[in-house]
DSSP file (Angstrom, degrees, kcal/mol; ACC not computed):
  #  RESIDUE AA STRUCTURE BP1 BP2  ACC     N-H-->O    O-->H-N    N-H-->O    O-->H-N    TCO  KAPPA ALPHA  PHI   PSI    X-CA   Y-CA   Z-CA
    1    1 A X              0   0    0      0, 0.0     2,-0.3     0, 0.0    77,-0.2   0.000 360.0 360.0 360.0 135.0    0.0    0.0    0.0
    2    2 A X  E     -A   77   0A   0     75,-0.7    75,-0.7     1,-0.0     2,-0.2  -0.698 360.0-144.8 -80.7 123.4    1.0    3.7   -0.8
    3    3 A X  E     +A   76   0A   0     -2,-0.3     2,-0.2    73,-0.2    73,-0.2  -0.458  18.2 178.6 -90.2 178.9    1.3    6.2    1.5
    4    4 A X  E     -A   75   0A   0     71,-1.4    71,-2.2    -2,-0.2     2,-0.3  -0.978  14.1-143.0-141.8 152.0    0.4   10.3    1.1
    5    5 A X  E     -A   74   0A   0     69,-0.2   112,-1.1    -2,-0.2     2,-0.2  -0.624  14.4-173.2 -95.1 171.5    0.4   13.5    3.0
    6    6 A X  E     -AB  73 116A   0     67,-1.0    67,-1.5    -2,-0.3     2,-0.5  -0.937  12.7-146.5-122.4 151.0   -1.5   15.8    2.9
    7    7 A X  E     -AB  72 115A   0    108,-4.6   108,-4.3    -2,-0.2     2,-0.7  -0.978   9.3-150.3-132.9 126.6   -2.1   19.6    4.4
    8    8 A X  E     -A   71   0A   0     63,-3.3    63,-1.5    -2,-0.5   106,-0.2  -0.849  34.4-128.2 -70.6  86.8   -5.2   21.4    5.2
    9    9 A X     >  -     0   0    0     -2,-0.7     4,-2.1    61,-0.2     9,-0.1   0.266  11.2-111.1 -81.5 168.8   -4.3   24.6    4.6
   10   10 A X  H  > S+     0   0    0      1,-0.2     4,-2.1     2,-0.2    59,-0.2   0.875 119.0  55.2 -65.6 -34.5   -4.8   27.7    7.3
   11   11 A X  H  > S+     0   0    0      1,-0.2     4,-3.1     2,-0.2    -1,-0.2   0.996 106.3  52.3 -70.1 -45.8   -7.6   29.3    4.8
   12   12 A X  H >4>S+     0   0    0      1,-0.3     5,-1.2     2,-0.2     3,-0.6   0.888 112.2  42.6 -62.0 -36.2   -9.4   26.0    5.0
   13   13 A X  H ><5S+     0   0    0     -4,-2.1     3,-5.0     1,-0.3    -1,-0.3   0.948 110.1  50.9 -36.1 -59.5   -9.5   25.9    8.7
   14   14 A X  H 3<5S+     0   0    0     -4,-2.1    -1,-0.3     1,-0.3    -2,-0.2   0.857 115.0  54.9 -73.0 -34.1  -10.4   29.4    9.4
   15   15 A X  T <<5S-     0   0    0     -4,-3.1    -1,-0.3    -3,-0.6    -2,-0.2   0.401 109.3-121.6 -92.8  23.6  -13.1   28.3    6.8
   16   16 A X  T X 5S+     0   0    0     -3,-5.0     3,-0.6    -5,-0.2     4,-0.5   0.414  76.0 124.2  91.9 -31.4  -14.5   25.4    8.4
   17   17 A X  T >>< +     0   0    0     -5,-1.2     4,-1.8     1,-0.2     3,-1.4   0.709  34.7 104.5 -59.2 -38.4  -13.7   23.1    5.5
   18   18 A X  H 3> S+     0   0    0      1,-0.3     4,-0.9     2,-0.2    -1,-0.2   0.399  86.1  40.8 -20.4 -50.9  -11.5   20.6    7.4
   19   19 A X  H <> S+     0   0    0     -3,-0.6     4,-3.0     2,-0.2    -1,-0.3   0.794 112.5  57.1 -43.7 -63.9  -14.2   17.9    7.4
   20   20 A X  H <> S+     0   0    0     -3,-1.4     4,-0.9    -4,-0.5     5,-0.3   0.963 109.6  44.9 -49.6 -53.3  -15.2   18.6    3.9
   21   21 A X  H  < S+     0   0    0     -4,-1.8     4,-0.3     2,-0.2    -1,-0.2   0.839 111.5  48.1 -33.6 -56.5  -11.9   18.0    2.8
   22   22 A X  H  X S+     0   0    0     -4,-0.9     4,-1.9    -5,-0.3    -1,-0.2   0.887 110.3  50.7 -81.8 -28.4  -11.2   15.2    4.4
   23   23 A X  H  < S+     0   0    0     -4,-3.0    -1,-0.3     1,-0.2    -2,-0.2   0.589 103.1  61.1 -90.3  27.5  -14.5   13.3    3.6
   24   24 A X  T  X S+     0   0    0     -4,-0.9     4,-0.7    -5,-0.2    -1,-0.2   0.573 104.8  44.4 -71.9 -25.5  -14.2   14.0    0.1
   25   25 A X  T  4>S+     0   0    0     -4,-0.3     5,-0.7    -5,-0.3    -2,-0.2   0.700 109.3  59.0-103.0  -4.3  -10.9   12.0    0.1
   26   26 A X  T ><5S+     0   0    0     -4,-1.9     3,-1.3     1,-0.2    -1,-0.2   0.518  99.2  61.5 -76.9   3.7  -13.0    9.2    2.4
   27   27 A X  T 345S+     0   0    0      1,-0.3     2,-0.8     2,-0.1    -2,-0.2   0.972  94.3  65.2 -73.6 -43.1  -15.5    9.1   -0.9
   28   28 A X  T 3<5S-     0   0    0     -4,-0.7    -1,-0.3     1,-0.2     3,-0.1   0.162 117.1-113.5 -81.1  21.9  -12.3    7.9   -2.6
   29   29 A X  T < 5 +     0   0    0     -3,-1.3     2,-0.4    -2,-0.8    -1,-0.2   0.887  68.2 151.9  59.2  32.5  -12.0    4.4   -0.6
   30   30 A X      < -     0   0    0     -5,-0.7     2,-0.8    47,-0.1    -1,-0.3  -0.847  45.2-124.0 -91.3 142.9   -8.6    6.0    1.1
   31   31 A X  E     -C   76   0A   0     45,-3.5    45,-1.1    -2,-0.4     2,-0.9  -0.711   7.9-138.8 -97.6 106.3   -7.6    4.9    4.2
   32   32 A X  E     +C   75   0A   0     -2,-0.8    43,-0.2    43,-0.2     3,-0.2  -0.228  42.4 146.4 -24.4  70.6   -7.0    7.4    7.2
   33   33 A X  E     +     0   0A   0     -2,-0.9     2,-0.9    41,-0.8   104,-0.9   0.791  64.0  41.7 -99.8 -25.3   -3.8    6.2    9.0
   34   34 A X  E     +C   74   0A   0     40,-1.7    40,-0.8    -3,-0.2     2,-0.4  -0.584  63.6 156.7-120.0 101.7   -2.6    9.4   10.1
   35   35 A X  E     +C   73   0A   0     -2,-0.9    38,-0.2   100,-0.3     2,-0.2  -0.906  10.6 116.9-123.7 159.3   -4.2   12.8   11.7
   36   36 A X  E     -C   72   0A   0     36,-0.8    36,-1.7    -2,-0.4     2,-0.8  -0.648  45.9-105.2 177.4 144.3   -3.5   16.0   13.8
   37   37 A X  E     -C   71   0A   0     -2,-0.2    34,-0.2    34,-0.2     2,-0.1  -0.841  36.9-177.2-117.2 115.1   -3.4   19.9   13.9
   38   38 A X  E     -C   70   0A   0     -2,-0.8    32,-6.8    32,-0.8     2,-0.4  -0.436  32.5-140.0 -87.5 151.1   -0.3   21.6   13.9
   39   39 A X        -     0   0    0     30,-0.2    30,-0.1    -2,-0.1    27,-0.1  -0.880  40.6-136.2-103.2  90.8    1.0   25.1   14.1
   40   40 A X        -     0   0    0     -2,-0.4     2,-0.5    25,-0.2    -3,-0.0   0.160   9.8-128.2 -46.9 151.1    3.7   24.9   11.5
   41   41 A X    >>  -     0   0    0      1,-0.1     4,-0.8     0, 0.0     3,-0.8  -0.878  14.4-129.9 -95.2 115.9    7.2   26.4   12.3
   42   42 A X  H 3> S+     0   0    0     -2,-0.5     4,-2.2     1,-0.2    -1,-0.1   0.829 111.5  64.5 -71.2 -10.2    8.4   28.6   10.0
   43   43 A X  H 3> S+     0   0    0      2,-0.2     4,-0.7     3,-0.1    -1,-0.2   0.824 108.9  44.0 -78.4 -26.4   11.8   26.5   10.1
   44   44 A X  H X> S+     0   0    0     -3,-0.8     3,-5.2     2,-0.2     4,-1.7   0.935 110.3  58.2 -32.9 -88.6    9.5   23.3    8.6
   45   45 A X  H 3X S+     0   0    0     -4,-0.8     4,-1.6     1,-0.4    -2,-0.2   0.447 102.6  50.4 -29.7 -49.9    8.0   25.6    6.3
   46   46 A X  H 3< S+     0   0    0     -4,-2.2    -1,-0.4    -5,-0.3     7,-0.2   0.518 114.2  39.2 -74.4 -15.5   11.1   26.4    5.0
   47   47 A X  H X< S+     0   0    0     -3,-5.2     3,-2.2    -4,-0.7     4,-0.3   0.841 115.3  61.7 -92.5 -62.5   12.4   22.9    4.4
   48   48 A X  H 3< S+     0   0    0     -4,-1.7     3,-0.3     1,-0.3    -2,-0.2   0.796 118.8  19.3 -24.3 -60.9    9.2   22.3    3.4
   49   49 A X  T >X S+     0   0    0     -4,-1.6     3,-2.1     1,-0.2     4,-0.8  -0.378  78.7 135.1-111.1  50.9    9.1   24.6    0.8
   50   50 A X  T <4  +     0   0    0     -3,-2.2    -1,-0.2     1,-0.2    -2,-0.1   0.482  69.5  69.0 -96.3  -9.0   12.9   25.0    0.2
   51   51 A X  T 34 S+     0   0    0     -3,-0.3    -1,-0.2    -4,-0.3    -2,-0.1   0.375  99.8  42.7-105.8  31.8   12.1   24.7   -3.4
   52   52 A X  T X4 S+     0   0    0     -3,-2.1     3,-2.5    -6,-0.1     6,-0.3   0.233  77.5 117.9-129.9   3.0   10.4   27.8   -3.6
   53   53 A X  T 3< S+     0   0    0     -4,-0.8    -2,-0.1     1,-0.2    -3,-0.1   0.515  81.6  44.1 -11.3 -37.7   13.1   29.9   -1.4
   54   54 A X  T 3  S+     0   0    0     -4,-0.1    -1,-0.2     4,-0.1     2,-0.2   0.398  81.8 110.0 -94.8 -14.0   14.0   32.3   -4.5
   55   55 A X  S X  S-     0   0    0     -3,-2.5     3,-1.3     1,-0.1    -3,-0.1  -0.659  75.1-130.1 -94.3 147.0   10.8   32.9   -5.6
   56   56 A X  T 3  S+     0   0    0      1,-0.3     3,-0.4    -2,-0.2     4,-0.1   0.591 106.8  58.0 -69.1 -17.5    9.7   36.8   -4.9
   57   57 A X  T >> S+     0   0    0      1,-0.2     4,-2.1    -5,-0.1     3,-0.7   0.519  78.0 103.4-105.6  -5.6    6.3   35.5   -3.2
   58   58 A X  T <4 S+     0   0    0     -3,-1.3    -1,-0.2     1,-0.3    -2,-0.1   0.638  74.1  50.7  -8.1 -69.9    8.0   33.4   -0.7
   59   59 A X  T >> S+     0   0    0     -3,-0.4     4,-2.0     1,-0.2     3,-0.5   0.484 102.5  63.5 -29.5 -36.1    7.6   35.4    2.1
   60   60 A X  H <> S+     0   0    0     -3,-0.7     4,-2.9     1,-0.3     2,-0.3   0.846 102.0  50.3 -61.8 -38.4    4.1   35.5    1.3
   61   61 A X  H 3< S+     0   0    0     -4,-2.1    -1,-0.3     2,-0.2   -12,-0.1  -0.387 107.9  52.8-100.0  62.5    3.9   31.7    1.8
   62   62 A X  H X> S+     0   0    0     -3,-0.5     4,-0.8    -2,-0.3     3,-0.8   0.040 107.0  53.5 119.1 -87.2    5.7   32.0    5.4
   63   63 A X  H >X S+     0   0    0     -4,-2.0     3,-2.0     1,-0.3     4,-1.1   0.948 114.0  41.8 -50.9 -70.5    3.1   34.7    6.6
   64   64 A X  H 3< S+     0   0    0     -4,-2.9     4,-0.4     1,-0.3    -1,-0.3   0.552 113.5  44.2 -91.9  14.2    0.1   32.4    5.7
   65   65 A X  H <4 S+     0   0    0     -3,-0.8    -1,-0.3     2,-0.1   -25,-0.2   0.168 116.2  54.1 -85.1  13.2    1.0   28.7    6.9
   66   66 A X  H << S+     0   0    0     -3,-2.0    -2,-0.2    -4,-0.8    -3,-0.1   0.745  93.4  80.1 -69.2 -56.6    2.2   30.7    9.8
   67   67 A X  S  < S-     0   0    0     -4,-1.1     2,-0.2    -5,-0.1    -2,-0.1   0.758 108.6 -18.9 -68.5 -55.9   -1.6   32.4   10.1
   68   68 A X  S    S-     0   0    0     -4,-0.4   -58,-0.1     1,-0.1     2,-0.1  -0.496  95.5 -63.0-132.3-161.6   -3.9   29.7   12.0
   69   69 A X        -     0   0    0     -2,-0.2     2,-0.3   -59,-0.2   -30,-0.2  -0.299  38.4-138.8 -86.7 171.0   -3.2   25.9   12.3
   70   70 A X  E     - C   0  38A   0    -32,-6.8   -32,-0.8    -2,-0.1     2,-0.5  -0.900   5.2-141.4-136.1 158.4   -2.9   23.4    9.8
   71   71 A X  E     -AC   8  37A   0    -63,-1.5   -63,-3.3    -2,-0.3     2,-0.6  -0.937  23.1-162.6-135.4 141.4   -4.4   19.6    9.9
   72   72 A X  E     -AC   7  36A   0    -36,-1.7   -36,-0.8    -2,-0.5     2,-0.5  -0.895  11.2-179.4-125.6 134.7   -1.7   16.8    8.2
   73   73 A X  E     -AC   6  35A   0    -67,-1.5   -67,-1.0    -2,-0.6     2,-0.4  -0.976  24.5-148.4-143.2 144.9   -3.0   13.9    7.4
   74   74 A X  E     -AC   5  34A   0    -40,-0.8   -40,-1.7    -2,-0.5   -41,-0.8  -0.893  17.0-167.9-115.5 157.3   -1.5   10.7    5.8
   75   75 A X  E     -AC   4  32A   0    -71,-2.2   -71,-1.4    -2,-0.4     2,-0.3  -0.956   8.0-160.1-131.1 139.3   -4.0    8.8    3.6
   76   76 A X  E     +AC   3  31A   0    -45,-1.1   -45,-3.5    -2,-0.4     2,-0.2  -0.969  31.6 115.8-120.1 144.6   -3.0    4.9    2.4
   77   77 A X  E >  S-A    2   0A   0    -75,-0.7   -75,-0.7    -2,-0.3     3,-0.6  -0.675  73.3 -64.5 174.1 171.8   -4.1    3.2    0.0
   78   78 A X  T 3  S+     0   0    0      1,-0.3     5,-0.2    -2,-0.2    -2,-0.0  -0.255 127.6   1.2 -47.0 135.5   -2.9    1.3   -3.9
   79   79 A X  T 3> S+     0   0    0      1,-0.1     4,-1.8     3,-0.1    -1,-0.3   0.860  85.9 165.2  54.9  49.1   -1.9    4.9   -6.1
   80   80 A X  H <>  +     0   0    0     -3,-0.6     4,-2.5     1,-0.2     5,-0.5   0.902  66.0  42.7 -73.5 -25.0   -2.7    6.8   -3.1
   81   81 A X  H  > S+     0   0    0    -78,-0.2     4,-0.9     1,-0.2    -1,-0.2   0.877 117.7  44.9 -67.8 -18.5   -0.8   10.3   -4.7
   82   82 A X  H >> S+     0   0    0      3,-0.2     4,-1.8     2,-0.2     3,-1.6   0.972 116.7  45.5 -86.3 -52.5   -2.2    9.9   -8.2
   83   83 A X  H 3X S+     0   0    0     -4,-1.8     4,-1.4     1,-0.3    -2,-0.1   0.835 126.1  35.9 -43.3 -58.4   -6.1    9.1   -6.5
   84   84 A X  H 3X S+     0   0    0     -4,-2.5     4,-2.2     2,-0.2    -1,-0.3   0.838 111.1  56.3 -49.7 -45.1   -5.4   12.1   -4.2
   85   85 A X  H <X S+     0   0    0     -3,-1.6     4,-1.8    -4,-0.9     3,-0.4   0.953 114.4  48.2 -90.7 -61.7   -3.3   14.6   -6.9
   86   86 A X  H  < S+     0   0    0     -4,-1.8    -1,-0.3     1,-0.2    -2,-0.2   0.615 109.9  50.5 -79.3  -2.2   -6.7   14.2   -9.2
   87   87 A X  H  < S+     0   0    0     -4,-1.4    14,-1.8    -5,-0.2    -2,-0.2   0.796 120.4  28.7 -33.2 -69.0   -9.0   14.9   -6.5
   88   88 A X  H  < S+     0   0    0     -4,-2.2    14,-1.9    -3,-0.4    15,-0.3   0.859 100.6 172.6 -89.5 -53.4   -7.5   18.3   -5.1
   89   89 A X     <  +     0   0    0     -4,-1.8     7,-0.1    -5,-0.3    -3,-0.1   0.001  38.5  21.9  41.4-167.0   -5.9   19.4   -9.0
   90   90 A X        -     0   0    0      5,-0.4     3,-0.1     1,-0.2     6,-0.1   0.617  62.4-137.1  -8.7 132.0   -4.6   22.0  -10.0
   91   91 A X  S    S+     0   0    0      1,-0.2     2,-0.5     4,-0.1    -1,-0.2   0.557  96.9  62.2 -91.8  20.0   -3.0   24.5   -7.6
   92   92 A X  S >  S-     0   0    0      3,-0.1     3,-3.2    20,-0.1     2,-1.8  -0.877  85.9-145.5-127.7  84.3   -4.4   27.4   -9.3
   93   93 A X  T 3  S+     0   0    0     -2,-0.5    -2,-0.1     1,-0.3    -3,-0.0   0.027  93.8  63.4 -43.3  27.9   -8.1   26.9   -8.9
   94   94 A X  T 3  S+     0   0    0     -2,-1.8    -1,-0.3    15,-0.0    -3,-0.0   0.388 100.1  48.6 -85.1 -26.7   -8.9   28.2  -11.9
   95   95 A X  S <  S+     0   0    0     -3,-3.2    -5,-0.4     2,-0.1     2,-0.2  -0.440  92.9 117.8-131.0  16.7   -7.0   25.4  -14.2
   96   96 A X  S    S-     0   0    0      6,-0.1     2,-0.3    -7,-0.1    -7,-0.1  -0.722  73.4-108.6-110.8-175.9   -8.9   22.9  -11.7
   97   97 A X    >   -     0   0    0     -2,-0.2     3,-2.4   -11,-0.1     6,-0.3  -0.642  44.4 -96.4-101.5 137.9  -11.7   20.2  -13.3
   98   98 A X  T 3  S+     0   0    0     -2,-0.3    -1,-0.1     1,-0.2     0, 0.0  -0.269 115.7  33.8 -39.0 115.0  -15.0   21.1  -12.5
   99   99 A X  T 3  S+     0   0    0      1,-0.2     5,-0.3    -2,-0.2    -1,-0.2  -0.184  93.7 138.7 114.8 -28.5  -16.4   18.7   -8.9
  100  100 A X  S <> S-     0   0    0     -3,-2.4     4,-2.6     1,-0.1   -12,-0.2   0.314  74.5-115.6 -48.0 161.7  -12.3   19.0   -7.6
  101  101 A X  H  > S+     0   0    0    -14,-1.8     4,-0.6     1,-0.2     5,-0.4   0.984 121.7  39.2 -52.2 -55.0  -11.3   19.7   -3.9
  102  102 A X  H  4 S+     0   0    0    -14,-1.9    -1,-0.2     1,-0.2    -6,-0.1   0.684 115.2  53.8 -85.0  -7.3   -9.7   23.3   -5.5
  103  103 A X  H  4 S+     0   0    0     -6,-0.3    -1,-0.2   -15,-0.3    -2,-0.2   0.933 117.3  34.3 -87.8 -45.4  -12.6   23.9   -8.0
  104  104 A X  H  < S+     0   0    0     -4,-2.6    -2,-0.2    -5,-0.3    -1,-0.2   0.495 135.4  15.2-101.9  24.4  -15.2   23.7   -5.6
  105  105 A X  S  < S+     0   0    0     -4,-0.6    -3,-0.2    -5,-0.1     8,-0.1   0.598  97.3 101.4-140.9 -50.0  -13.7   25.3   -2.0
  106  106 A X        -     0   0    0     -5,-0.4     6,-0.2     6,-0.3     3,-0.1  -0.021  46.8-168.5 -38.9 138.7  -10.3   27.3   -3.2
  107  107 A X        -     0   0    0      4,-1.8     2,-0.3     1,-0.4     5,-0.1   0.543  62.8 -16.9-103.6  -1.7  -10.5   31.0   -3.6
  108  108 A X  S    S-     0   0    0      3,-1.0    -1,-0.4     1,-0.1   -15,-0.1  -0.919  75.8 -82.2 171.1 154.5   -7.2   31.7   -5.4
  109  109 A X  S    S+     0   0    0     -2,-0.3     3,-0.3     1,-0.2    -1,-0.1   0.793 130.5  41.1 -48.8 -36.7   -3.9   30.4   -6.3
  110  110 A X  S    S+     0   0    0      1,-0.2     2,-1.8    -3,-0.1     3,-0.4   0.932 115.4  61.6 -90.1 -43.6   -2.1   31.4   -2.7
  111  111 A X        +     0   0    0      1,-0.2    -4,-1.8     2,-0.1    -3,-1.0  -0.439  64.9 131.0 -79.5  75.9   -5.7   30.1   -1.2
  112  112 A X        -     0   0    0     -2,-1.8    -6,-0.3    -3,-0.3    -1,-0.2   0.425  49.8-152.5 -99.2 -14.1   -5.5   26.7   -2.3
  113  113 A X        +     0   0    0     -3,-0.4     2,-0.4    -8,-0.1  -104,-0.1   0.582  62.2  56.6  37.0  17.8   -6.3   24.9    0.8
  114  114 A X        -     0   0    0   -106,-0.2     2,-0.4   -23,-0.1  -106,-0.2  -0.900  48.5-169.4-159.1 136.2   -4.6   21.6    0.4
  115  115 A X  E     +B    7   0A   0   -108,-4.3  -108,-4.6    -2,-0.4     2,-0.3  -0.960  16.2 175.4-119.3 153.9   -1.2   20.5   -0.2
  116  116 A X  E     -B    6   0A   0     -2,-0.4  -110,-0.2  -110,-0.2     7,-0.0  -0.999  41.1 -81.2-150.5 152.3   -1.1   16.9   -1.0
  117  117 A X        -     0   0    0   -112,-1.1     3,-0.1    -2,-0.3  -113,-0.0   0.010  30.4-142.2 -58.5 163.6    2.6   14.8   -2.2
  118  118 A X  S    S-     0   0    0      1,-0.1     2,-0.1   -33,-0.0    -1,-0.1   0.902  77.4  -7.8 -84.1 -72.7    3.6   15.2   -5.7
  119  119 A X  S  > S-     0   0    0    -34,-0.0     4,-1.3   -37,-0.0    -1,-0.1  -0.464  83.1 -89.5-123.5-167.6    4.8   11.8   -6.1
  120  120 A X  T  4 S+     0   0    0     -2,-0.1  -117,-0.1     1,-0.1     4,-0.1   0.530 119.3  52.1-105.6  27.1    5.5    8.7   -3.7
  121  121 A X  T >> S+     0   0    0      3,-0.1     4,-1.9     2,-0.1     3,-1.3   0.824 107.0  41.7 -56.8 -83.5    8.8   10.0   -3.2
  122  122 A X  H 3> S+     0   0    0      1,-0.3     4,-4.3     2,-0.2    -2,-0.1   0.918 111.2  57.5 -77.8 -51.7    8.5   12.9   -2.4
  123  123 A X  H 3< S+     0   0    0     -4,-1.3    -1,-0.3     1,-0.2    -3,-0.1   0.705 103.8  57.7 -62.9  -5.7    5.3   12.0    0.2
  124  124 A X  H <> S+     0   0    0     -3,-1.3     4,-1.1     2,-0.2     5,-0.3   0.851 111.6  44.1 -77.2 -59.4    7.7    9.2    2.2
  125  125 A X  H  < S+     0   0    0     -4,-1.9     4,-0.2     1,-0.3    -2,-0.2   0.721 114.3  45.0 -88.1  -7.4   10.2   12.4    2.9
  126  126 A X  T  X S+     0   0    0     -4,-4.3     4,-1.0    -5,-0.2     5,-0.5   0.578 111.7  58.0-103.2  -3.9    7.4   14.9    3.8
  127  127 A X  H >> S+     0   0    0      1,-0.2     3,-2.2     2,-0.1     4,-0.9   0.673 111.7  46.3 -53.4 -88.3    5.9   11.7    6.2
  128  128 A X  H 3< S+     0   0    0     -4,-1.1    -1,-0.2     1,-0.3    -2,-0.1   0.447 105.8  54.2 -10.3 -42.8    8.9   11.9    7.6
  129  129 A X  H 34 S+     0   0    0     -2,-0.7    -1,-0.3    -5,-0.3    -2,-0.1   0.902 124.8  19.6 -62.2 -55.1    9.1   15.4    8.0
  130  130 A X  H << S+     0   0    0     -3,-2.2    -2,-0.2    -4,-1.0    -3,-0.1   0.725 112.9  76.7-123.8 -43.7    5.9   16.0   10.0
  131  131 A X     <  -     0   0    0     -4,-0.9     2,-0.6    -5,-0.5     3,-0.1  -0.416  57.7-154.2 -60.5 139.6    5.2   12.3   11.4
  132  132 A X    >   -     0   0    0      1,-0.1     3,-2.9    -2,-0.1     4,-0.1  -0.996  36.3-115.8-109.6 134.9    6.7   10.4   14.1
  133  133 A X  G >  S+     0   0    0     -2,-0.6     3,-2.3     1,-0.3    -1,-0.1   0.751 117.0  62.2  -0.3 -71.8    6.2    6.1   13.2
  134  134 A X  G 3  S+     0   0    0      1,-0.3    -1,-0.3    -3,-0.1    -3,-0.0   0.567  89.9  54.8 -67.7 -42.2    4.3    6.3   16.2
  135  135 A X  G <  S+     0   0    0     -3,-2.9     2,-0.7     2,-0.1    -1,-0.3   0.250  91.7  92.2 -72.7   6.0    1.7    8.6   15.1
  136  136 A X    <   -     0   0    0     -3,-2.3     2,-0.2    -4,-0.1  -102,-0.1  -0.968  65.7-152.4-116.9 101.2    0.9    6.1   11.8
  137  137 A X        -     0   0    0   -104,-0.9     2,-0.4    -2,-0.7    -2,-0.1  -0.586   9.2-153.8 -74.3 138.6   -1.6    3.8   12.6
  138  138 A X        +     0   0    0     -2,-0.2     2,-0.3  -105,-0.0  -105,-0.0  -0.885  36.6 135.1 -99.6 143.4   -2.2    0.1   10.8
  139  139 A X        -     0   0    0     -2,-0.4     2,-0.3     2,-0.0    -2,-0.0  -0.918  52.2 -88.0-176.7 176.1   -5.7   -1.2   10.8
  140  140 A X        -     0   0    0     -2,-0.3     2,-0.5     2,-0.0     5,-0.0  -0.563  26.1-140.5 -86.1 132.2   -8.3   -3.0    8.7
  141  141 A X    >   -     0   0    0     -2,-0.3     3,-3.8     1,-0.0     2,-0.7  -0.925  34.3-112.4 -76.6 113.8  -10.7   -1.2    6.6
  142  142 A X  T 3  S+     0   0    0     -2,-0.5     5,-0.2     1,-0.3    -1,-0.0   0.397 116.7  62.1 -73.0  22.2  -13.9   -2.9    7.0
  143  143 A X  T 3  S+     0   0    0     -2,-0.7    -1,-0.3     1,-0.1     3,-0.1   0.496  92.2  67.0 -87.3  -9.7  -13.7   -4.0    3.5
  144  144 A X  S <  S+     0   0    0     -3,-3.8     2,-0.4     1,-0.1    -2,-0.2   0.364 105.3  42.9 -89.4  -9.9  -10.6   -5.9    4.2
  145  145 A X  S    S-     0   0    0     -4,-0.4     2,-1.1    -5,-0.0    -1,-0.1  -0.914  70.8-131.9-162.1 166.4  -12.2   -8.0    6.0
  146  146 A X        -     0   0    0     -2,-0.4     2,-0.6    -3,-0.1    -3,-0.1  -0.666  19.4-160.7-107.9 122.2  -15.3  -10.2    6.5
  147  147 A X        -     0   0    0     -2,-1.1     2,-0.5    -5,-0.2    -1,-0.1  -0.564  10.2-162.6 -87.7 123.5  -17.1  -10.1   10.0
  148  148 A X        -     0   0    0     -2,-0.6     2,-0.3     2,-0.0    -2,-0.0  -0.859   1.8-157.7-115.4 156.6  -19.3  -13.1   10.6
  149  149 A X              0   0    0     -2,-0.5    -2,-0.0     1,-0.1     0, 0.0  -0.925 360.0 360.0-124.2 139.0  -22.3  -13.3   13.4
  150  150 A X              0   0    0     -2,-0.3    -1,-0.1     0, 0.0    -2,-0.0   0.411 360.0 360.0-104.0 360.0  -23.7  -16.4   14.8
């Protein structure tokens, strides 16, 4: 099974969305292993996002995963990044397909409200990042297995 992060971003909080978000991505037969809300650190952030360090808007993205709390969640499940990555789309809600996570709740390209792994690369070194082992639950999804009653 493949894992993913995800981030709820500070606008979606402050808008309530948290819950939407996340059962949109239970529609999608992913499995929950990981959840909790964080106040990101700006020294994260920066690793986080250490491959947008040069860009003039930078600072911008500092100030608002700084702004409220954030809720990180790891999702499992066969092709969880592609399932996930067509889900949310585009990060410019404008460019996203009509029914998406960013088409129907984003308000703008810096208010995107989700970050979710690129690839399954990349989402193994931001588990890492933001997860301790300990906080990644295994269990059954009650399709995985069959309960019988006498």
């Amino acid at each position: 099974m493949q894992k993913t992060l995800i981030i709820i971003k500070p606008d979606a909080v402050s808008r309530w969305l948290i819950w939407k978000v996340t059962e949109r991505l239970e529609t999608r037969w992913l499995k929950l292993v990981a959840c909790k809300m964080s106040k990101l650190s700006e020294a994260i952030l920066k690793d986080h996002y250490s491959h947008l360090a040069d860009k003039p808007f930078f600072p911008e993205i500092l100030k608002y995963m700084t702004y409220s709390p954030v809720v990180l969640q790891i999702w499992e499940w066969t092709d969880s990044v592609n399932i996930i990555r067509n889900t949310i789309w585009a990060t410019d809600p404008a460019k996203a397909a009509v029914g998406t996570i960013r088409w129907d709740f984003s308000v703008s390209i810096a208010a995107n409200i989700i970050h979710a792994s690129e690839t399954p690369e990349a989402a193994e070194q931001e588990i890492a990042r933001f997860f301790k082992s300990d906080e990644i639950f295994d269990y059954k999804r009650s399709d995985e297995y069959v309960l019988y009653f006498k």
